[in-house]
N, C-alpha and C positions, 0 to 999 in steps of 0.2 A: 569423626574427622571430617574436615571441612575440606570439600577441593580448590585448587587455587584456580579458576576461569579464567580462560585466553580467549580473544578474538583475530582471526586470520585477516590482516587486509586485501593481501594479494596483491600489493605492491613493493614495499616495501620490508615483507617477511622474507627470510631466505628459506623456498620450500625445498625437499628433496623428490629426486625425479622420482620413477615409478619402479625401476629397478634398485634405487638404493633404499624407496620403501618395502617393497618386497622382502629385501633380505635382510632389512630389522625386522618385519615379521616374522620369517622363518628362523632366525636367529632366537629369536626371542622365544618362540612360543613348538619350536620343533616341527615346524611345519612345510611341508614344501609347494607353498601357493608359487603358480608362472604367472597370473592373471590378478589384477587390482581385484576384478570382478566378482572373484573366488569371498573377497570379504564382505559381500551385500550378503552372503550369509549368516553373517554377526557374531556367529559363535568366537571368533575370533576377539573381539572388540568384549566380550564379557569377562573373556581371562587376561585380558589386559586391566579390564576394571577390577579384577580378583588380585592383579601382581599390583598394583598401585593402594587397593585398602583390603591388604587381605585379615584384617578383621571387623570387615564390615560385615552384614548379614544380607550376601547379596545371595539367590536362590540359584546357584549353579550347575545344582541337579538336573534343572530343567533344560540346560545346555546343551545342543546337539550341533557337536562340530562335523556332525556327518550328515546333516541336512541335503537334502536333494529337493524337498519341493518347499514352492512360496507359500506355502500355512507356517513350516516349521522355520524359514528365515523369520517371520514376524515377528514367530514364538522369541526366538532369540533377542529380537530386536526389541522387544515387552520386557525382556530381565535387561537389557542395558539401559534402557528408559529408568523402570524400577532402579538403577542402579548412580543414573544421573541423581536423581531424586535426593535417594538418601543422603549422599555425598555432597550436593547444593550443585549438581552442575549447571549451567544455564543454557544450555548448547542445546538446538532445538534438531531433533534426530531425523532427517526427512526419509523416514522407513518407505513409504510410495516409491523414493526413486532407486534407495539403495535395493532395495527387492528385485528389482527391474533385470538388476546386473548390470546397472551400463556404465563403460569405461571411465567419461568423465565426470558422473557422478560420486562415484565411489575414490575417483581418486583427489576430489576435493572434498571430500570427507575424510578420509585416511590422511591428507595434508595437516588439518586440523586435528586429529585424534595426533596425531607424532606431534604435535606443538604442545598438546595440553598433556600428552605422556611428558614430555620433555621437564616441564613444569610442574611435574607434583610427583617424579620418578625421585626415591631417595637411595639407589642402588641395592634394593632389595632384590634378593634372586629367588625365581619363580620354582619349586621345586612341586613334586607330586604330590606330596603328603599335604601342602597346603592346599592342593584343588586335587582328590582323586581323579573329577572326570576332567582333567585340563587333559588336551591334545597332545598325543601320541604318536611321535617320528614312525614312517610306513613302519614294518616289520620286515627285515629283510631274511628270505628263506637259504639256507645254508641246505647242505647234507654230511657238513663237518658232526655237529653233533649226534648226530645220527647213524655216523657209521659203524660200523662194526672195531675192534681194534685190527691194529696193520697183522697181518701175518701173513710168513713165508708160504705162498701156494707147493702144496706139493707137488700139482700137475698145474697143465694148463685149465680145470674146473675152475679154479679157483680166481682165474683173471675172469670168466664168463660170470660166476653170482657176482661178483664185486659190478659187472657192466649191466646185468640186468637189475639190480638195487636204484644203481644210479637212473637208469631209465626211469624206474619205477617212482621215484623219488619225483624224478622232472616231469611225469603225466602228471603225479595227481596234485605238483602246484600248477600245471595250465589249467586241470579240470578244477579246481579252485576257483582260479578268475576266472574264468567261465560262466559259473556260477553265480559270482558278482554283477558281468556284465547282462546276463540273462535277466537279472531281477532288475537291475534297473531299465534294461529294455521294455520289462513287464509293465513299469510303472509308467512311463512316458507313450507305452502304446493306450494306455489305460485313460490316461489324462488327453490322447488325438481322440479317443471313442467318446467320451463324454463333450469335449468341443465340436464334435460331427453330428449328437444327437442333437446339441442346444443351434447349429447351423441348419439342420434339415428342418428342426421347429420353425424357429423364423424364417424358412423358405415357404412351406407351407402357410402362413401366415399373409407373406406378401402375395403369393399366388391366389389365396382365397380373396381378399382386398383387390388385385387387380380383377379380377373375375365379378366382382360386387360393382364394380365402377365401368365395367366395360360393357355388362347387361345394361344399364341408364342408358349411356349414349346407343346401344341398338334399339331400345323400346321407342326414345325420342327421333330413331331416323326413322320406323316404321311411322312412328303419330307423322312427322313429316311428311311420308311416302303417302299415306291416308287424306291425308288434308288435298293432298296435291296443290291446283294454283285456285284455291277458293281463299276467300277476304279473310283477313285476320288471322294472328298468330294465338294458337292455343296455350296462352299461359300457364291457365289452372291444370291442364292438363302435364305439361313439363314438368309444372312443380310439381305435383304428387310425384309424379318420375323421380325427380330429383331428390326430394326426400322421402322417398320410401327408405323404408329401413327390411332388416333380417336378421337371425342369429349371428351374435357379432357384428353387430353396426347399428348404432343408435344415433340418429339428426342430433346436435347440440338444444338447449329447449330454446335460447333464442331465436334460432333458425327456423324451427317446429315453428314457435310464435308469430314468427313472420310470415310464415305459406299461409296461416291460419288469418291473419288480415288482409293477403291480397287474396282470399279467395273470400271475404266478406265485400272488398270493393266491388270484386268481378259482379257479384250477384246485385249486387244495390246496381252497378249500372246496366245491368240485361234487365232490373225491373222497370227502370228509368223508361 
């Protein structure tokens, strides 16, 4: 099946704001995004391309609508490409910005994906058996199912198990998310230690570089200091300064080239 392609002008289209796109996405797909931002993760925009050709052979296995880092949005964003493809879409996917998460990136792209849903949507409803991994409304935890049946306490024991069940119930869905929020904590402290290793690299780096360039200009004030007010300025002797080299730092060869001919004049005229 062939998609029908739209192009947004942006002036003359009627967009919808950012909260009436919202809630055709959660509408649509059982989800409760607050944030445009939330869809630079793409998993979103895959099971829209699954509700518009859902027997296309698009690979939605590979959908993670619970992406947290930018490898696994791109992932995403590789099967909606793939997925333009098949279908003939022509709509060029700017994944660099949608990754990014940024507000008005995303929400001039989610402009356009609701114009081009609009245009090839034939009222088909999206259910699970056509996408197993299509996205799943939170899970809301009860303790209705779970209780025991009502029965008349014969003493007051019987109000105290019912109150400690209850407790018990309510620890262990906080120690739950807890759980959750621990691991993604783990992840993002993971991802500040790897950007602090590659920041102290390159400090080291610059550190050894200024230190390479700041030995020259001391060895040229001592030859200064040396000279004192006798005739003539030591060229030959600068430039070697100047281009000396050391591990990690090598003269360009044009440069090399050129101390190597002004130290061929200097000598032709001290023989003069």
């Amino acid at each position: 099946m062939t998609a029908v392609n739209v192009h947004l002008t942006g002036t003359s289209d009627k967009t919808l704001s950012r909260h009436e796109l919202l809630g055709w996405v959660n509408d649509s797909l059982h989800v409760n995004y607050t944030k445009v931002e939330q869809m630079g993760g793409g998993g979103a925009y895959c099971h829209f391309m699954h509700m518009l050709f859902p027997h296309a052979p698009f690979p939605m296995k590979k959908v993670k609508m619970d992406a947290t880092l930018e490898h696994q949005y791109i992932d995403n964003f590789k099967v909606l490409q793939s997925a333009f493809r098949k279908v003939g879409v022509e709509k060029v996917v700017p994944v660099d910005k949608l990754v990014k998460k940024k507000p008005l990136d995303n929400l001039e792209f989610l402009q356009w994906f609701k114009k081009f849903f609009d245009a090839n949507y034939s009222g088909q409803e999206y259910t699970e058996a056509e996408a197993p991994s299509a996205p799943k409304s939170p899970a809301v935890h009860t303790t209705a199912s779970h209780a025991p049946p009502k029965r008349k306490p014969a003493s007051g024991g019987g109000v105290k198990k019912a109150a400690v069940h209850s407790m018990t119930t309510k620890t262990t869905t906080v120690v739950t998310s807890t759980k959750s929020g621990d691991s993604k904590l783990a992840i993002e402290l993971e991802e500040a230690n790897v950007r602090c290793k590659e920041m102290q690299a390159e400090m080291k780096a610059i550190e050894k570089e200024r230190d390479f360039y700041f030995s020259k200009l001391r060895d040229i004030e001592e030859l200064c200091q040396e000279q004192g007010e006798q005739d003539g300025v030591p060229i030959a002797d600068i430039s070697k300064i100047l281009y000396a080299t050391e591990d990690g730092f090598e003269a360009p060869a044009e440069e090399a080239s050129n101390v190597e001919v002004e130290e061929e004049e200097e000598e032709e005229q001290e023989e003069y």
